[in-house]
Structures are given as C-alpha cells and as structure tokens.
N, C-alpha and C positions, 0 to 999 in steps of 0.2 A: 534471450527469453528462455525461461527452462523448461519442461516441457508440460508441468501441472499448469503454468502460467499461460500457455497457448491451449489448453485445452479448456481451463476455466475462463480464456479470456479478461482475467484480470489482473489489472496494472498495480505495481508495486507500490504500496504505500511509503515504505523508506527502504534504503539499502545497507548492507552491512555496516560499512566506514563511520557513517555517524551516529549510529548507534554504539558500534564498541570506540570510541572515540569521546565520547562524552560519558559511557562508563566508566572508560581508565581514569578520564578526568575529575570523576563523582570520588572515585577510590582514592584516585591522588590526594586529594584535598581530605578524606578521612585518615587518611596515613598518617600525611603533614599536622594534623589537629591530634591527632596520639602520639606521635613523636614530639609535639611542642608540650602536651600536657604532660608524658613521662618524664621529660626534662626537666620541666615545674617539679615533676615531684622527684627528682633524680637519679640520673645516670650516673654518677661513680661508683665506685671500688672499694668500700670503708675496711677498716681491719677487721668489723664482725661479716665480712661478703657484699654482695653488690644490695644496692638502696631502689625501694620497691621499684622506680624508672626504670632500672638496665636492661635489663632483656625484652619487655614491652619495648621501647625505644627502639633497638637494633632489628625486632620483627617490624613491625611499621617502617624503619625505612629502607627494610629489606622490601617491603611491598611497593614502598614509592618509588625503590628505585624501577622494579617492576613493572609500574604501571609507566612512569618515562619511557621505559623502554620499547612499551608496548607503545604508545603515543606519536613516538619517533618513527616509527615502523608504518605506523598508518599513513602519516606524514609524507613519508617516502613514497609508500604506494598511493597516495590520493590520483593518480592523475591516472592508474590503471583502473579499470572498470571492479564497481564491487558487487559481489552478489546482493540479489535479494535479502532483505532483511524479514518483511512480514509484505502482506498482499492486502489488499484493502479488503477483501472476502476473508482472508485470516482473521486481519483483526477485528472485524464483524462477528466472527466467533467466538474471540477470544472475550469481547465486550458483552455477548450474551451469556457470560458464563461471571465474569467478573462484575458485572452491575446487580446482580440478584443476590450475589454473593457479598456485596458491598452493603445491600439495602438491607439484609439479612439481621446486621446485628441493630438498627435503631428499632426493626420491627420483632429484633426477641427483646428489646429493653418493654415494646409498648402493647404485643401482644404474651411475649414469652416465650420460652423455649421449644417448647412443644407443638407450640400452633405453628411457629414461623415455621420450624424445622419441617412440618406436615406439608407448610406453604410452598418450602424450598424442594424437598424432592418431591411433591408432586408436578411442580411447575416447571420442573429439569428435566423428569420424566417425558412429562403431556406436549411440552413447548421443540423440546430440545432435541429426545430421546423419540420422536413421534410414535410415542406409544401411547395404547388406548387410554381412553379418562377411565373407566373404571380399574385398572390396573395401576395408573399412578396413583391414587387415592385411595384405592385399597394399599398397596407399597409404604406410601407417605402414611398413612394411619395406621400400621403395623410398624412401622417404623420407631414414629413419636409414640407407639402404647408401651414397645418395647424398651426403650429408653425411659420411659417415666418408671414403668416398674423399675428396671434398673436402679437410676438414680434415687429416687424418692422413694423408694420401698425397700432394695434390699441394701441402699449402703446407705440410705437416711442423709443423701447428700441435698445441701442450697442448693437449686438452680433457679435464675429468672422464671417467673411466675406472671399469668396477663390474666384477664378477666375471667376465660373459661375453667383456669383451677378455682381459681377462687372461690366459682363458682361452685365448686364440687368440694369445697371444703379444703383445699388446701393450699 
C-alpha cells in the first residue's frame, strides 16, 4: 500500500500490469495494420528509390517489435506484484474533469461556443476549483466576451453559433 493510499484510504481501482499490457497490445495491432497496409502499398527497392511502403513499414515493425518486447516482459513479471495504476478517488477525479469536457462539444453544437464555453469554466471553476460563484461567472463571462471579440470581431472568424447570438444579431 503506498503511502497516499493509506492516508486517503482508498483502494486501487486497477494496477499497472494490465493496463500497460493491453496498451502494448492496442499499439501491437496498430503497427501490424501499418505494416500490412505499407506492404499493400510497397516495400521494395525500385531503380527511381524505395515505393511510398518502405520506410513506413520498417518504422511500424520497428514499434511491433517494441511493443513484443514490452509484452514479454510483462509476462515475465505477471506473478511479481504491480504498482498501483489509478485509485478509485483518482479516477473520480479524473471523470469529473473528462465528462463535462466530453458533454462540452454536443452542447457547443446546441447552445454554441460561447455559452457552453461560459458553462464549462464556470462550472470547473464553482464545482471543481471551489471557488466562489460570483468569481466563476464573472471568469467564465470574461472569458467567453473575450473570445467572441476575438474570434468574431477582430479576425472575422466561423465559430458555432446557439440561440443567444443569434439573438444579438449574429
């Protein structure tokens, strides 16, 4: 047990071993699918130099071999104890940060850029950051004001648009 882990009292959600264990094997299988695709498109030698496969090929199974290695190795060690990978209070955090940030982009497709983005740091802020509501929301609304001049004003750039520009004409 290490020693955040006795002090926060909480248990390890997964350990190192299968989590780098089933990355090496994520990479293996991407190697293998670029080494069989540059093949398709060729690896030899021609008299005008090598055909656009060669060197992509040799890198990929320069990585597969890599990732075997790395594999075998695990293998070996499976039976000695692995460190902690994430803590179930880790990933509680980690998922408070990643789900708002996931939900983020259907709600700039449905409110827009500027609202969501308003939504998103002040809600990281007030939630997260336990910092006061009227300082997330002043932050979050200086934020998105700053960003619309930006974008929309001085470089005249597209961005997603929801209901309250439009409301204002633009």
């Amino acid at each position: 047990m290490t020693a955040s882990q006795g002090e926060q009292g909480d248990r390890p959600l997964i350990d190192h071993r299968p989590v780098e264990t089933i990355t090496l094997g994520v990479i293996l299988a991407f190697a293998l699918l670029m080494a069989w695709d540059n093949w398709r498109t060729g690896i030899r030698w021609e008299s005008t130099g090598p055909q656009a496969g060669y060197f992509p090929f040799y890198v990929s199974m320069i990585l597969a071999c890599a990732c075997i290695y790395g594999i075998a190795g695990e293998v070996i060690r499976w039976k000695k104890p692995a460190g902690q990978f994430v803590s179930r209070q880790q990933f509680r955090r980690v998922l408070q940060v990643f789900i708002p940030t996931l939900l983020f982009v259907p709600v700039t497709q449905w409110l827009g850029l500027y609202v969501a983005s308003f939504a998103l740091i002040a809600g990281f802020m007030y939630w997260i950051g336990r910092i006061k509501p009227w300082i997330s929301i002043l932050t979050g609304y200086l934020f998105s004001m700053i960003m619309f001049v930006v974008f929309e004003i001085a470089f005249d750039v597209i961005m997603p648009k929801g209901p309250l520009e439009r409301l204002f004409g633009y």
